[in-house]
C-alpha atoms as a printed R data frame, in Angstrom:
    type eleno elety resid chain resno       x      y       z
1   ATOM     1    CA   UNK     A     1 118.327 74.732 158.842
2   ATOM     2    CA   UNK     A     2 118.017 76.938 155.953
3   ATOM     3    CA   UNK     A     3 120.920 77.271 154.887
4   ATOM     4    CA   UNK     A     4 121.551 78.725 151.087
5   ATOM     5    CA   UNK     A     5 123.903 77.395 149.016
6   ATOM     6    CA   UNK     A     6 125.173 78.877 145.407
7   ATOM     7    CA   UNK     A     7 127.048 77.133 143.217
8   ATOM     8    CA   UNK     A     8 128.567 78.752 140.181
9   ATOM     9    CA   UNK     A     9 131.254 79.313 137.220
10  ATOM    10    CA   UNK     A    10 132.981 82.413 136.573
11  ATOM    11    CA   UNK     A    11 132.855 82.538 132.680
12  ATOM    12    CA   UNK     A    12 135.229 84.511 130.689
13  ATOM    13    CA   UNK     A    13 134.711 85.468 127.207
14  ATOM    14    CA   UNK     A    14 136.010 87.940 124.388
15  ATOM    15    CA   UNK     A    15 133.263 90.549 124.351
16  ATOM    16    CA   UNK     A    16 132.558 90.564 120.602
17  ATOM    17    CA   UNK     A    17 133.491 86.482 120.383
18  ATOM    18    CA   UNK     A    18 131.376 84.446 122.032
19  ATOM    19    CA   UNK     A    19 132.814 81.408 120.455
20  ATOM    20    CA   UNK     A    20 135.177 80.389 123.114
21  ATOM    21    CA   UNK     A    21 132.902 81.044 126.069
22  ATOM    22    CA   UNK     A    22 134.029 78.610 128.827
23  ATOM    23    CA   UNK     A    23 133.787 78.307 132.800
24  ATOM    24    CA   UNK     A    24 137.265 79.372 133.760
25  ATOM    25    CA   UNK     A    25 136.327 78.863 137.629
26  ATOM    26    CA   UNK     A    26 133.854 77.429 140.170
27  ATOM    27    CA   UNK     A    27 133.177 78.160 143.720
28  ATOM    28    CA   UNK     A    28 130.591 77.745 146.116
29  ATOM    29    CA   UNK     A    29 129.343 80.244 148.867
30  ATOM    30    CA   UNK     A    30 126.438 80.400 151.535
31  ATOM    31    CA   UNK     A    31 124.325 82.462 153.607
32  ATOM    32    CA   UNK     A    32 122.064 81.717 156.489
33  ATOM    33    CA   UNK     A    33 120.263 84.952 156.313
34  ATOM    34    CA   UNK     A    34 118.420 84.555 152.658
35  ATOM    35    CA   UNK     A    35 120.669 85.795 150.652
36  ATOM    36    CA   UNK     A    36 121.787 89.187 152.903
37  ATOM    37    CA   UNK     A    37 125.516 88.067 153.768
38  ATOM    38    CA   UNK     A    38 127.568 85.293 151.916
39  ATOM    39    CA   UNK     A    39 130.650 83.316 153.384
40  ATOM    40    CA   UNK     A    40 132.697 80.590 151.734
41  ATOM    41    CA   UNK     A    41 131.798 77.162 153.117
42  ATOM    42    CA   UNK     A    42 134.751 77.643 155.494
43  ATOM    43    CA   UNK     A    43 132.502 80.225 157.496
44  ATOM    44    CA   UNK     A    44 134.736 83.074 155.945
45  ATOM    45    CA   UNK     A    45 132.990 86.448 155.096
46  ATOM    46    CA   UNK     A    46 132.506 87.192 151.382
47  ATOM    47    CA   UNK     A    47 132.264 90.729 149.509
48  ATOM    48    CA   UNK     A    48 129.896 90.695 146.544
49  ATOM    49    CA   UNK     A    49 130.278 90.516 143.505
50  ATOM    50    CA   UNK     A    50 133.025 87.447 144.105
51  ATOM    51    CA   UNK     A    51 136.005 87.424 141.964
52  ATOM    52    CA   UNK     A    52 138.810 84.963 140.999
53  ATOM    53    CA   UNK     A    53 140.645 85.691 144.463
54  ATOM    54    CA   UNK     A    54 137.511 85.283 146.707
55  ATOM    55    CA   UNK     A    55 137.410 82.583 149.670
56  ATOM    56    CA   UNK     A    56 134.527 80.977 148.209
57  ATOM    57    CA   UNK     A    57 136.268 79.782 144.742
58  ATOM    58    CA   UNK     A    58 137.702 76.310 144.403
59  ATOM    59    CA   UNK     A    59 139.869 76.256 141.983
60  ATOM    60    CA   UNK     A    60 140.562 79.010 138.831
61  ATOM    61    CA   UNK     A    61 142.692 78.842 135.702
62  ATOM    62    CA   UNK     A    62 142.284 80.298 132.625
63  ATOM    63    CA   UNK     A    63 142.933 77.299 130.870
64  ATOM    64    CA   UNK     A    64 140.113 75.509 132.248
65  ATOM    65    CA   UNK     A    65 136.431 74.888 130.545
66  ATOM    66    CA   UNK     A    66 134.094 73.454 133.234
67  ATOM    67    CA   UNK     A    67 130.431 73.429 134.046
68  ATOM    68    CA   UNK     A    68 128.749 73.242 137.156
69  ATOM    69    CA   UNK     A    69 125.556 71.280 138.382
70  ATOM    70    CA   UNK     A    70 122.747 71.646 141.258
71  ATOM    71    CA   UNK     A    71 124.041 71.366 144.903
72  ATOM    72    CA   UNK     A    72 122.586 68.896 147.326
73  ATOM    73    CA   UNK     A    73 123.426 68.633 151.314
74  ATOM    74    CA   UNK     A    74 123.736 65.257 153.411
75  ATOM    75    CA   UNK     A    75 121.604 64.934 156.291
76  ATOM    76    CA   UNK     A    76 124.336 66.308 158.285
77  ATOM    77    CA   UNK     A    77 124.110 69.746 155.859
78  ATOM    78    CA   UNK     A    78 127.314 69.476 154.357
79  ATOM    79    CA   UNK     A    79 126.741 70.305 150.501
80  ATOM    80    CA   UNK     A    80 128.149 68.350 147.651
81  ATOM    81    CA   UNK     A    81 127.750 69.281 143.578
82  ATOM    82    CA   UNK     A    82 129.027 67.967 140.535
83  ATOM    83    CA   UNK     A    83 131.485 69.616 138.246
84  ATOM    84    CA   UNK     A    84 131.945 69.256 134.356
85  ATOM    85    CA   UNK     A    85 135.450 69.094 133.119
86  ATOM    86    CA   UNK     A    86 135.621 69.642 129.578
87  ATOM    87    CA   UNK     A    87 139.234 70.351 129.297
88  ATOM    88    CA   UNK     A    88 140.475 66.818 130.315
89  ATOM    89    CA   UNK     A    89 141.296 64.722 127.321
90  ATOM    90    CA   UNK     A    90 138.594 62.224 128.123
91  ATOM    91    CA   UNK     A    91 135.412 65.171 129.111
92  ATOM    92    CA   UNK     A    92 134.359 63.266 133.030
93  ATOM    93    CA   UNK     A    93 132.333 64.611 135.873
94  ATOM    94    CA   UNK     A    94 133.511 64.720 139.337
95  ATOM    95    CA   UNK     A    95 131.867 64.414 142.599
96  ATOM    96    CA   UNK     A    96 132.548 67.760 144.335
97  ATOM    97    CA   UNK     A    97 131.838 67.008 148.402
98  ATOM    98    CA   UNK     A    98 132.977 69.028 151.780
99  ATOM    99    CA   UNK     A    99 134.196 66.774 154.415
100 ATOM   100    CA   UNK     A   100 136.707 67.467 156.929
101 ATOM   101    CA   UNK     A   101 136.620 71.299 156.549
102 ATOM   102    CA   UNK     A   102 137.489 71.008 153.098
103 ATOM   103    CA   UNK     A   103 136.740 69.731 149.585
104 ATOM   104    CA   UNK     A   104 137.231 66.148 147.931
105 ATOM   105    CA   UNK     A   105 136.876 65.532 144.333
106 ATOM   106    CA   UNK     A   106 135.741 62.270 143.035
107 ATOM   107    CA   UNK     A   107 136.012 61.366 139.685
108 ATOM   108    CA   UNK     A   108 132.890 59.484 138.537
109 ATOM   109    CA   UNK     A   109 134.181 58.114 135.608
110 ATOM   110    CA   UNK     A   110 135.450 55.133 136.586
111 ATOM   111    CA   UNK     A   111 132.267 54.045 137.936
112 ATOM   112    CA   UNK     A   112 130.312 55.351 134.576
113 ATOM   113    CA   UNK     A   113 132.788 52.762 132.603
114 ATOM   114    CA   UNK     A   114 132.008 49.708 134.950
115 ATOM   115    CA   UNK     A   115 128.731 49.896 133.290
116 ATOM   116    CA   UNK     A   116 129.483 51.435 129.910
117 ATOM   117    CA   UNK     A   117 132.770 50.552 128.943
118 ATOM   118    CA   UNK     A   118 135.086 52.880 127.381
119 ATOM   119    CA   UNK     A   119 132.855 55.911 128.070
120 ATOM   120    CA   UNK     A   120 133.237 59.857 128.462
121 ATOM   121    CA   UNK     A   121 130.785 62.137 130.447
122 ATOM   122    CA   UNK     A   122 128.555 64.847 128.289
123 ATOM   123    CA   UNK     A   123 127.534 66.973 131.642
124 ATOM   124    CA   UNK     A   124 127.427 67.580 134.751
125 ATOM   125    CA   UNK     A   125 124.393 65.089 136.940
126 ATOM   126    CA   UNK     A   126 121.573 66.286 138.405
127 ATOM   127    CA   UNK     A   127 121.966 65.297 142.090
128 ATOM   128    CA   UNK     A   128 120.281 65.005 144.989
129 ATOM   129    CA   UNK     A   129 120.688 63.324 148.578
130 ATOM   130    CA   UNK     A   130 117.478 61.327 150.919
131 ATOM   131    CA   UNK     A   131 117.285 62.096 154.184
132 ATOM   132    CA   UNK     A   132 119.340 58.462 154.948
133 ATOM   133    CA   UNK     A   133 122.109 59.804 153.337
134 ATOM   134    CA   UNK     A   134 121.659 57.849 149.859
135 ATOM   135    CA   UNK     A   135 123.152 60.140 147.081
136 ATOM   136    CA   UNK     A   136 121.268 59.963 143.701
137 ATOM   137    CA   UNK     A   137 123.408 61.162 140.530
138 ATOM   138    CA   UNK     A   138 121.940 61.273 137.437
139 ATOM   139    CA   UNK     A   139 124.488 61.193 134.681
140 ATOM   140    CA   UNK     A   140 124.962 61.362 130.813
141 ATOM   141    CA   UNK     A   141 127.479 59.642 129.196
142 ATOM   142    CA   UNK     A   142 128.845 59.031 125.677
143 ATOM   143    CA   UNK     A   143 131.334 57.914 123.108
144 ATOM   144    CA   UNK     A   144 134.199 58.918 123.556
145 ATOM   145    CA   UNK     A   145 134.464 61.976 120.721
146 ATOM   146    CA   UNK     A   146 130.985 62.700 121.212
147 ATOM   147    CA   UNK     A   147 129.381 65.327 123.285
148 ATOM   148    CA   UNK     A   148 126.941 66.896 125.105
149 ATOM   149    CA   UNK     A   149 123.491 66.195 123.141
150 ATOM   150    CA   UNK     A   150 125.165 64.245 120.831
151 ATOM   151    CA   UNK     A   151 123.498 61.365 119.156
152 ATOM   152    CA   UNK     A   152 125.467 58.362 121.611
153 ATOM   153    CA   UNK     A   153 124.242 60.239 124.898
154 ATOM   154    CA   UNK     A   154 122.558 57.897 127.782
155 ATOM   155    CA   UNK     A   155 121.484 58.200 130.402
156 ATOM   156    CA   UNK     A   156 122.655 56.514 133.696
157 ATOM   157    CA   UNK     A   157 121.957 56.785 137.050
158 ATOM   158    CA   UNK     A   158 124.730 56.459 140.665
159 ATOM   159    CA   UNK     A   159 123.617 55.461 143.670
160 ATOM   160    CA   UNK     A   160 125.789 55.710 147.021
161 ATOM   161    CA   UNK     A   161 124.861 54.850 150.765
162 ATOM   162    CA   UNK     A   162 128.466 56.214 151.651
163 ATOM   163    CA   UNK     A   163 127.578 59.913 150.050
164 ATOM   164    CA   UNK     A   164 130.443 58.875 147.136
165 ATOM   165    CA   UNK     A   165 132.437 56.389 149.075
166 ATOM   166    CA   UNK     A   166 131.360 53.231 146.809
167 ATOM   167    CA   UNK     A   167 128.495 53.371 144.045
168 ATOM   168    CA   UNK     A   168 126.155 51.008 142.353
169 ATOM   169    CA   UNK     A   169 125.524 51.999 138.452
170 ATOM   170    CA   UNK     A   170 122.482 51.685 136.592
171 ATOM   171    CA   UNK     A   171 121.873 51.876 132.956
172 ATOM   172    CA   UNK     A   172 118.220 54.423 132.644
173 ATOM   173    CA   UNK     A   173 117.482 55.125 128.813
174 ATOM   174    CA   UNK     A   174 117.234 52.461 126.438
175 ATOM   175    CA   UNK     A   175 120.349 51.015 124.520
176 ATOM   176    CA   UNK     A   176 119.825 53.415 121.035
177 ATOM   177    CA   UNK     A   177 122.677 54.507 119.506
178 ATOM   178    CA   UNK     A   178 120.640 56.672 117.257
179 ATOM   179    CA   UNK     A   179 118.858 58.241 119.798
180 ATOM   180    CA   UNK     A   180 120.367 60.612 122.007
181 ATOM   181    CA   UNK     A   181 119.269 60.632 126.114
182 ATOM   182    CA   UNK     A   182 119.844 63.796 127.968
183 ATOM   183    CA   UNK     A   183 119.708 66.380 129.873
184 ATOM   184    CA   UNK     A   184 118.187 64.499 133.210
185 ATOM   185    CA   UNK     A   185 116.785 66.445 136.205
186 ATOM   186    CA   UNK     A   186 116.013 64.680 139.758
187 ATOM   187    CA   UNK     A   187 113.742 65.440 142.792
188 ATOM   188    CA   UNK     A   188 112.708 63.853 146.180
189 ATOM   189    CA   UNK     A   189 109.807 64.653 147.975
């Protein structure tokens, strides 16, 4: 319908220390009018620039460190992304979705380790959703203690027909150790 969707972070940082840069927030907003007028995904209007207190954000806390990746709609339009928690003691990537008139967060870790084992997440996935309704994550994992780009990244991929209900895993780079898989993008056409 043409619908626009942004996705963001609000980062915070010291102005002369850039060393403990970190997301600190995430929202998402819309507009139906390219990019004119905004609302929060509940339909209410937004001022520009957003802040902490806006409609549109999900959840902010200073103590948080997250990144956040692409946004994808169902075939219904409802618009899902993925969200990077590095803050957590084990770094994992949850399935950000809006059902209901409101959002669900599923943790996609769990499914990760029925294929890896005793995994963590390195990033967000690149995501995208057919027009069936089949979600297609692509994620990176690791060991737990490494990190993004680090040298025990893969590269897996998480398939739903139930837009995050259930998932089916599948294992995409080759089993390396000693070469690091990362940074995946994905595209339909």
């Amino acid at each position: 319908d043409g619908t626009l969707y942004l996705a963001y972070h609000i980062v915070r940082a010291e102005r002369d220390d850039h060393s403990k840069v970190r997301g600190m927030g995430f929202g998402l907003m819309r507009s139906t009018d390219g990019g004119i007028t905004w609302t929060a995904t509940s339909g209410e209007p937004l001022s520009l620039p957003t802040t902490p207190a806006s409609p549109c954000i999900i959840e902010f806390d200073e103590r948080l460190d997250v990144r956040v990746g692409n946004v994808a709609c169902d075939a219904q339009g409802n618009p899902c992304f993925t969200l990077h928690r590095w803050e957590m003691d084990v770094p994992q990537t949850f399935l950000y979705r809006w059902r209901r008139h409101r959002w669900e967060a599923i943790p996609l870790l769990p499914e990760a380790q029925k294929l890896c084992g005793d995994c963590a997440m390195a990033d967000v996935c690149a995501l995208s959703v057919s027009d069936d309704n089949v979600l297609y994550a692509a994620a990176v994992v690791c060991q737990k203690g490494d990190g993004w780009g680090g040298p025990t990244n893969a590269v897996i991929l998480l398939t739903s027909r139930d837009l995050g209900e259930t998932f089916n895993v599948y294992s995409v780079s080759p089993e390396d150790p000693t070469t690091p898989d990362w940074n995946p993008r994905a595209a339909r056409r």
